[in-house]
N, C-alpha and C positions, 0 to 999 in steps of 0.2 A: 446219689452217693457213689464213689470210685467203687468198683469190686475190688476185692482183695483176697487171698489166699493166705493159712499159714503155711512155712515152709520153714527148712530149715535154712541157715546162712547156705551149705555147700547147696540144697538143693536148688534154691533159685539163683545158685551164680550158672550152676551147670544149665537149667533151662534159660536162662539169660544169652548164655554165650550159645546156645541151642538156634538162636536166633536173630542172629547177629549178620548182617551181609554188605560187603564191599560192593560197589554200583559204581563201574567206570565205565561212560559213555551207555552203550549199549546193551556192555557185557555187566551183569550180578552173577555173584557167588558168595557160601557162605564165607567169613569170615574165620569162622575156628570148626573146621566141618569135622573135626575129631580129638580125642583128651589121651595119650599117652601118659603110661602113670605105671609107678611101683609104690606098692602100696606095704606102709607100717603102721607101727599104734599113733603116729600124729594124724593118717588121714584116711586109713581103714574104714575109723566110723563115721567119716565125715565126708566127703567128696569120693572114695569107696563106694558109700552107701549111697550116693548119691545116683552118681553112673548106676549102681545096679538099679535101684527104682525107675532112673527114666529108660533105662534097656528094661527093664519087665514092663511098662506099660507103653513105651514105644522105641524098639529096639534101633531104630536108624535116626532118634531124635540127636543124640550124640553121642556117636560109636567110640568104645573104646578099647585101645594099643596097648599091650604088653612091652614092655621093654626091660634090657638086662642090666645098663648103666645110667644113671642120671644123666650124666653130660650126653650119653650117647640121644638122649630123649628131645632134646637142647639142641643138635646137629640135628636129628630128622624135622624139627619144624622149619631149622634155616632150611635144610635142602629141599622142602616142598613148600616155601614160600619163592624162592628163587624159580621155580618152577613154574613161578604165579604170577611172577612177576610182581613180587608185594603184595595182590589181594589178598591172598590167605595164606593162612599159617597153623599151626596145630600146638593146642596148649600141653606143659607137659607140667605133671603133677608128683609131688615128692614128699618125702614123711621128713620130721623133723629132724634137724641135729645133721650127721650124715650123709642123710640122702639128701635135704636140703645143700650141702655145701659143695656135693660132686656136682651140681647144676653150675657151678657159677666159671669155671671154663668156656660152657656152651654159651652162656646171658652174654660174658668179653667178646665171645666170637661172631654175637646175632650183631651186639651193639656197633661194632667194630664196623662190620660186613654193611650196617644199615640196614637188616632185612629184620621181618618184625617174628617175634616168637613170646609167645603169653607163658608165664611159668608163674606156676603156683607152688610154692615152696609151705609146708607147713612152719608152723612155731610154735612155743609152749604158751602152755595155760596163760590166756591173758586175763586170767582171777589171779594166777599164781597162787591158787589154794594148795597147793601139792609141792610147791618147789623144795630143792632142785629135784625136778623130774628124769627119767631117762632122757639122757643127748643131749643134756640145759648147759649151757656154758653159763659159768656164772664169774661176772665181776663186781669184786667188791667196791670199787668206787661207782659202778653206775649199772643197777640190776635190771635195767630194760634193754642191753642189749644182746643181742643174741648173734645167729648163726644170719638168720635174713638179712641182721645189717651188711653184713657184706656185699650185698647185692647191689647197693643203694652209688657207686662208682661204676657198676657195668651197667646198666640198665638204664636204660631214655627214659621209664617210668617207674619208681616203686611206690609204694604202702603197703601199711598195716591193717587188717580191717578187727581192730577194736575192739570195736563195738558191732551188733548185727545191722543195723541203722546206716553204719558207714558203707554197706555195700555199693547204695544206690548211686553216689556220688565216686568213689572211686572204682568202681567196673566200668562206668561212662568214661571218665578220663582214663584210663587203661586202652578202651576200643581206639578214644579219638586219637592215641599215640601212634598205636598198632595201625591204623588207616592215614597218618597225615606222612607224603612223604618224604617230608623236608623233619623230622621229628622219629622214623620209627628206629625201633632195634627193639631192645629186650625190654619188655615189660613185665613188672612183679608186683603179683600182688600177693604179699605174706598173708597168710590165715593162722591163728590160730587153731588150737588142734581142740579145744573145749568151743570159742564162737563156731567153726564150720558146726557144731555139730547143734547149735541153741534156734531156738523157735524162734520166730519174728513174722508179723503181717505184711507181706507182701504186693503191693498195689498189681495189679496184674496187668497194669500198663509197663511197667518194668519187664516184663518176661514177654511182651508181644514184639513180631518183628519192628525192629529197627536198623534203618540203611545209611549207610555211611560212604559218602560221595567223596571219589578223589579229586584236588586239589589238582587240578593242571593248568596253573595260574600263565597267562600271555604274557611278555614280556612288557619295559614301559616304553613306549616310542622315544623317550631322549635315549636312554639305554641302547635301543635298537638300532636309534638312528647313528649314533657315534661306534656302536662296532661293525655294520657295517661300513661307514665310512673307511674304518682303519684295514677291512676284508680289502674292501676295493683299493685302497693304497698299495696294498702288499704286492711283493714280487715270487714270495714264496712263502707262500701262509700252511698249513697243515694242522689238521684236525686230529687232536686226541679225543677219543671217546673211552667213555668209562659208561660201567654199568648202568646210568641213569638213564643211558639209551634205551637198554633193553627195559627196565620196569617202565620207561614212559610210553612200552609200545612204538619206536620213532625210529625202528632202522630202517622202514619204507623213506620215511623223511630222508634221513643221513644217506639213502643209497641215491636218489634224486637229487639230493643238495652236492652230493661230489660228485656224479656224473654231469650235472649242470655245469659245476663250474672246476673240475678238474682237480679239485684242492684233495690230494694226498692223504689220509688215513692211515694212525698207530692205535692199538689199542692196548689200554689198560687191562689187568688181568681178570674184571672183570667186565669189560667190553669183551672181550671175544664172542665172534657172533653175530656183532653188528652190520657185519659183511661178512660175505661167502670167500675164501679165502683167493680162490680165483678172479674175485672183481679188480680190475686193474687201479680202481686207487686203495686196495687194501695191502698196504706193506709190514702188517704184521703185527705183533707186538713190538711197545717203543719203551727202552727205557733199560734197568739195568739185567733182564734178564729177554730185550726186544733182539727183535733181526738188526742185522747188517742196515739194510734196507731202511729200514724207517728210522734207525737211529742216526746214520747221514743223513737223511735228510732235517732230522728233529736238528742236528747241529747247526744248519744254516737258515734255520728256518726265520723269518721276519716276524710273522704274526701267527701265534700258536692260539688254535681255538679250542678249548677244550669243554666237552659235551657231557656232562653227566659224571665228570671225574673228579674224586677228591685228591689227585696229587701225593698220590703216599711218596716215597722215597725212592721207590723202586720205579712206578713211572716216568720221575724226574730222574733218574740213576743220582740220588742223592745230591740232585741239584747240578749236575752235569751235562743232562743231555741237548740242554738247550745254547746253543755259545756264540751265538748273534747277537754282538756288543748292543745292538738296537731292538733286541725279539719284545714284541708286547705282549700279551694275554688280555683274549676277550674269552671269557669264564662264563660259561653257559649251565647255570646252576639252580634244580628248585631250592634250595640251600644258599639261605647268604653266608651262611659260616664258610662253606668251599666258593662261592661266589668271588669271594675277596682275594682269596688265599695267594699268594706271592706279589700282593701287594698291587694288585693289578687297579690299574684305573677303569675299564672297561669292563665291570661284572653286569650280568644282562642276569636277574635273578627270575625263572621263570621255567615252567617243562622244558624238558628237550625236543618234544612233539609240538610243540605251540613254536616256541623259538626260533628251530629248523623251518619249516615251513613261512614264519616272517620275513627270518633270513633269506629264504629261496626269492621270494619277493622283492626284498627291499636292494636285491644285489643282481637284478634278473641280467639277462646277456654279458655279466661280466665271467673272465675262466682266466686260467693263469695262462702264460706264453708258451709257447711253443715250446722253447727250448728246457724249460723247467719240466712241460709234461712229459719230453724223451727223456731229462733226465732221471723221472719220477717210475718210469715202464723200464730204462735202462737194469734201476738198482732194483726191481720187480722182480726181472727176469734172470737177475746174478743170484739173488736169493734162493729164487725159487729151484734153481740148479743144485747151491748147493743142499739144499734142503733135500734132492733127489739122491744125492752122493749120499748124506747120511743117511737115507733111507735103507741103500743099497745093501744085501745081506753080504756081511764078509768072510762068511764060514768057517769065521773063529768055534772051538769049543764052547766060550764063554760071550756069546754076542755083547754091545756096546745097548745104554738103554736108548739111543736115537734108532739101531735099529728095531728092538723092540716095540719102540710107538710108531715105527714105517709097519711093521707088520700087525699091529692093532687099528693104523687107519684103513689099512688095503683089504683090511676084513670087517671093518663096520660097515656099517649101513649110515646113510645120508641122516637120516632124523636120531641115530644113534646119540646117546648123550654122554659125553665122557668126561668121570668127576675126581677129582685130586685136590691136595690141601698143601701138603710139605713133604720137607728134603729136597732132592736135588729134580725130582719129577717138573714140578710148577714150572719152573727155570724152560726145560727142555718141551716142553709142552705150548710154552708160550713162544716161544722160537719154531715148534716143528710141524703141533698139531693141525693138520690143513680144513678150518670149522666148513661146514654144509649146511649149519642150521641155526637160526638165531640162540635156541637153545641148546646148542650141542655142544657146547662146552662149557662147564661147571668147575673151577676153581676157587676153589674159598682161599684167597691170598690175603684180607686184609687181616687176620686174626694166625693165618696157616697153622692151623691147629692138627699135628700131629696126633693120627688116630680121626680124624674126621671123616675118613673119606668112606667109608661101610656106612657109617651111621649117616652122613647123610646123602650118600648113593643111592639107601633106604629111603629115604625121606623124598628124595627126587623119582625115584620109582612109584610113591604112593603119588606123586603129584603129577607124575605121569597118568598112572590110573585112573583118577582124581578126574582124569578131562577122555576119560577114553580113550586115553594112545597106550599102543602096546610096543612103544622106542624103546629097546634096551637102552639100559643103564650099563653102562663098563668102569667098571672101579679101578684103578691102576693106582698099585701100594707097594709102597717098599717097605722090607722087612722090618724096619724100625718103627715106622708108624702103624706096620700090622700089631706088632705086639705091644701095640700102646693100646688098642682099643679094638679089640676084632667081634665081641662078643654078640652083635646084631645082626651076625649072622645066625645064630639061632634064633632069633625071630623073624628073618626071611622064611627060613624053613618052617616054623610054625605056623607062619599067616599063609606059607606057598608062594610069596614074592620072591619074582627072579629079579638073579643081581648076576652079572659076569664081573668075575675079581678076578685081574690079572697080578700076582704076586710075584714082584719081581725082589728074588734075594741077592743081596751084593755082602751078605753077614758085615755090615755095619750100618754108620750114620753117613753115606755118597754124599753129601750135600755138605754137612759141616766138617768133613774129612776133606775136602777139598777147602774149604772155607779155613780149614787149621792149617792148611799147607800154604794159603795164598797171604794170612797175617803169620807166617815163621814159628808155629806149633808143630807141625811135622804129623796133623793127623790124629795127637797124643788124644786118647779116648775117647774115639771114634770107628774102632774094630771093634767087633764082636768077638772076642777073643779069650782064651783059659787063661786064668791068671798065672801069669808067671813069680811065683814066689820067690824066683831070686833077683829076676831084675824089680819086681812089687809093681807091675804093670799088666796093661793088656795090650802090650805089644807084640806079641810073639807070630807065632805062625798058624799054631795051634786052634783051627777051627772048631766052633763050638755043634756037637752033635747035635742042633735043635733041626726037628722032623716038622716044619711048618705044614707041609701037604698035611700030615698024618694028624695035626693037629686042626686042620680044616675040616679032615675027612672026620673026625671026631662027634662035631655037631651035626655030621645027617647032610652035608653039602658036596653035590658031586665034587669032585679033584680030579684034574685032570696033572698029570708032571711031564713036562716037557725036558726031557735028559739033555745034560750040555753035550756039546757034539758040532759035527759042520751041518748038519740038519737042524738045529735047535728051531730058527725061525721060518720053516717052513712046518716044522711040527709044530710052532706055534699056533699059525694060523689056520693049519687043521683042526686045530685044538677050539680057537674061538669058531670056528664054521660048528661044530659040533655044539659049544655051549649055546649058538644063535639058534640052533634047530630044535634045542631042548628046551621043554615047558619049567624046566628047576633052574636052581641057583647051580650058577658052576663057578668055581674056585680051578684057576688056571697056575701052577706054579710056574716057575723058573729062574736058570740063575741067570747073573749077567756079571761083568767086569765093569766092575764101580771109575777105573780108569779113564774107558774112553767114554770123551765128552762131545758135546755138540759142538755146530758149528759156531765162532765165536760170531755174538753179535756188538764187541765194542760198547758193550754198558759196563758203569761201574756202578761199585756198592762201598758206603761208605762204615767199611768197619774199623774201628781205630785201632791201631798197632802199638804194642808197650813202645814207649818212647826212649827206657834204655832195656839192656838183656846183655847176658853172656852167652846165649846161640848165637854163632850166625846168620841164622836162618831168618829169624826175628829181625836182625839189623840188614838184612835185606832187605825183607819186606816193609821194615819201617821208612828205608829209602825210597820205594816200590809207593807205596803208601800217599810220602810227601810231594810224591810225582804226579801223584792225579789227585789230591785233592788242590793241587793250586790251580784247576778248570774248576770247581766251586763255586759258585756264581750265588749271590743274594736274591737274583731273579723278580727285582723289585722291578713291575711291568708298567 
């Protein structure tokens, strides 16, 4: 006869997921080696009480995170799955109503990104003996929906668990989402707030380990055989990779397969990493916020491979970057969904570790010509020049932010990891940052969720930990995304995790103030600015008194202030030498001139411009506008 345990629903999801492990090739680890959770009357007495019993009888069975904001709880699981390269992830656990609904930013941005994050969201009473309860939404045409339904559009997985009975079948399909990874992002599994807390018999085969093998499926030899063929055709082929490199483990492959055969590399924002920025076929980021460099060459490119990448917009600079009336796409995807994507006849559906390596094979002593590879080291070497000029400090009062990320690379450290989300950072980062380390660069661009980058800098520090590396983490925020979400800096300080946050203020939105200028807005509500009562704007001059240092220093986090001046980036980077040497979080201020920008790399971004207006400025850039979307290509490959 099976043993069996009673338990409550929370208690055996919690020892459930206590023993749960990803197994790729060689490498196991746990799955959800920890539960992040703010706790209310949906789930205090229920998965609460849960964590405290398996922490009183074995405290490292599934440790549990404090955290300040729901969503912020949602970014530290992406940021230390990315860290994992998809095996693991950390569940974050929420009370009803509320806290449930401040998660569902972070579920958009796991799903978005493709990296996998478990969130447990409480619900009310599924007796409904008590309704309407604290935090119930209630609609009159249809009484079972709540706050979780929300989730059921962000999330690659949701359910409800009902009933106590339904755990079994849905926490199994929950793992198999979290671990497949042509399938992961955000999985949800609602609880009610009366089930987590109800008895049920437990098979104790349900709570024993179980492993969950990754899918690194080989590609199918017609597949292979036909995009090789069209490799070897090409005269000027080049590889975009996207992030699928890095989670497949396969930039040993990708640096072997283009030193073999010479073929050019752009990468995706979150390929970066996939090469050392110094490898002579790595030309950068390609696309509407790439180099110079790889985006000449993406325009004449014949046969564009792309490794691991889903194609966002910005890759393609909104379907621009590619303008070789003949370019094909051979689409290197565990994902048929990106596999297909601009219509390609060549998708090879398969790892990018498996794939690369067949490829290396099936295309062995072929490399591109001579004159292609001078031209390929030519636009290398113009790049990387000017990328030295923007480095350069100018001894303005007010530095530019390309030289502030010149003085944040020349003071990391190689295995350093530096993590950013949005504004105008991404952009200049993808263009300037010179990567060292397959992981050394963390941009969350597919979601760029303003306010991400503490909470999941955090999240990439604990996953740092997680493997025994002691790589700072360097968070680089601008003031608009600091005051969207900063508050996980009080739980660096609580746990003693160090985080280096470089807060660079420009007192606005840099990114979409340059964005309001380029469609014929002029900027308009994009300062940080006192209201002016008589023009009814924030346009004025009048900067606003906010003490961001004094508000970092606030929660217990060294500060350091870099005063504007012709010294500013030299005291900068005394400033990070000092935060690298320190066992704490240090919070690095300073300002900069939201003006100067980097070097242009020739990508566009397709934002649409009113079509009439009485500004001029507008009816410029509507001109401006109809200029370059007529390079817009259907990119049917």
């Amino acid at each position: 006869m099976a043993q069996t345990k009673w338990m409550t629903v929370a208690q055996a999801l919690v020892e459930f997921l206590a023993n749960q492990w990803t197994v790729d090739g060689d490498h196991a680890e746990r799955t959800i080696p920890a539960t992040i959770g703010i706790f209310g009357h949906g789930n205090v007495a229920g998965l609460g009480q849960a964590l405290k019993e398996h922490h009183h009888a074995s405290p490292g069975l599934m440790p549990y995170h404090q955290a300040r904001n729901e969503q912020a709880m949602v970014h530290q699981a992406v940021g230390y799955a990315r860290m994992h390269r998809r095996r693991g992830t950390l569940a974050a656990a929420a009370s009803v109503g509320p806290g449930a609904a401040n998660m569902l930013t972070g579920a958009a941005l796991a799903t978005a990104n493709r990296l996998p994050a478990l969130l447990l969201p409480s619900d009310t009473f599924a007796t409904r003996v008590a309704d309407p309860v604290l935090q119930q939404l209630e609609h009159p045409h249809d009484l079972g929906i709540q706050v979780t339904d929300a989730f059921r559009p962000v999330s690659r997985f949701f359910d409800r668990v009902q009933r106590p009975e339904q755990l079994f079948s849905i926490a199994l399909a929950a793992m198999r989402v979290l671990t497949d990874p042509a399938e992961t992002g955000a999985v949800t599994i609602a609880l009610p707030e009366d089930v987590q807390a109800e008895e049920f018999d437990v098979p104790v085969e349900f709570l024993q380990r179980r492993e969950w093998h990754i899918r690194r499926p080989r590609p199918e030899r017609g597949a292979l055989a036909r995009a090789a063929e069209a490799i070897r055709g090409a005269e000027r082929p080049m590889i975009v990779a996207g992030g699928g490199v890095l989670y497949s483990d396969a930039e040993g492959e990708l640096r072997a397969f283009a030193e073999a055969t010479g073929i050019p590399v752009g990468t995706s924002q979150a390929g970066g990493g996939v090469l050392d920025w110094d490898h002579p076929q790595n030309l950068g980021g390609v696309g509407a916020t790439g180099t110079l460099a790889a985006n000449r060459i993406a325009a004449l490119a014949d046969v564009i491979i792309g490794i691991g990448t889903r194609y966002s917009d910005f890759t393609t600079a909104s379907r621009t970057a590619f303008q070789n009336p003949d370019v094909t796409f051979v689409n290197v995807n565990v994902a048929a969904f990106d596999a297909y994507k601009h219509g390609t006849q060549l998708p090879v559906i398969a790892d990018a570790r498996e794939a690369l390596g067949e490829l290396a094979e099936a295309i062995r002593g072929h490399a591109v010509g001579a004159d292609y590879a001078a031209e390929i080291a030519r636009e290398k070497a113009a790049w990387d020049a000017d990328v030295d000029a923007a480095f350069a400090a100018s001894g303005l009062d007010l530095p530019g932010q390309p030289e502030i990320i010149g003085a944040v690379q020349r003071s990391s450290a190689p295995e350093d990891v530096v993590v950013q989300a949005a504004g105008s950072l991404p952009g200049d980062l993808h263009k300037l940052w010179r990567v060292r380390d397959p992981l050394g660069y963390h941009v969350e661009y597919a979601f760029s969720c303003m306010g991400y980058e503490i909470a999941g800098g955090l999240g990439a520090k604990r996953g740092a930990l997680a493997e025994g590396s002691d790589r700072d983490v360097i968070v680089m925020v601008g003031d608009g995304s600091y005051l969207m979400l900063n508050t996980e800096l009080v739980t660096a300080v609580a746990e003693g995790i160090k985080l280096i946050v470089v807060l660079i203020q420009n007192h606005g939105y840099a990114s979409i103030g340059h964005l309001s200028e380029t469609v014929g807005s002029e900027r308009f509500g994009t300062k940080y600015r006192a209201y002016d009562r008589q023009a009814q704007d924030f346009q004025g001059d009048e900067v606003l008194p906010v003490d961001l240092a004094a508000n970092a220093r606030s929660y217990g986090i060294d500060t350091i202030e870099v005063a504007p001046g012709p010294g500013a980036i030299a005291d900068l980077e005394a400033a990070i030498a000092r935060a690298k040497a320190s066992d704490a979080s240090t919070v690095i201020h300073i300002n900069s001139d939201p003006l100067i920008y980097a070097p242009d790399g020739a990508g566009w971004w397709d934002v649409p411009v009113a079509q009439t207006s009485q500004l001029d400025s507008t009816r410029r850039a509507r001109e401006e506008y109809l200029s370059q979307q007529a390079a817009q290509r259907p990119l049917l490959g």
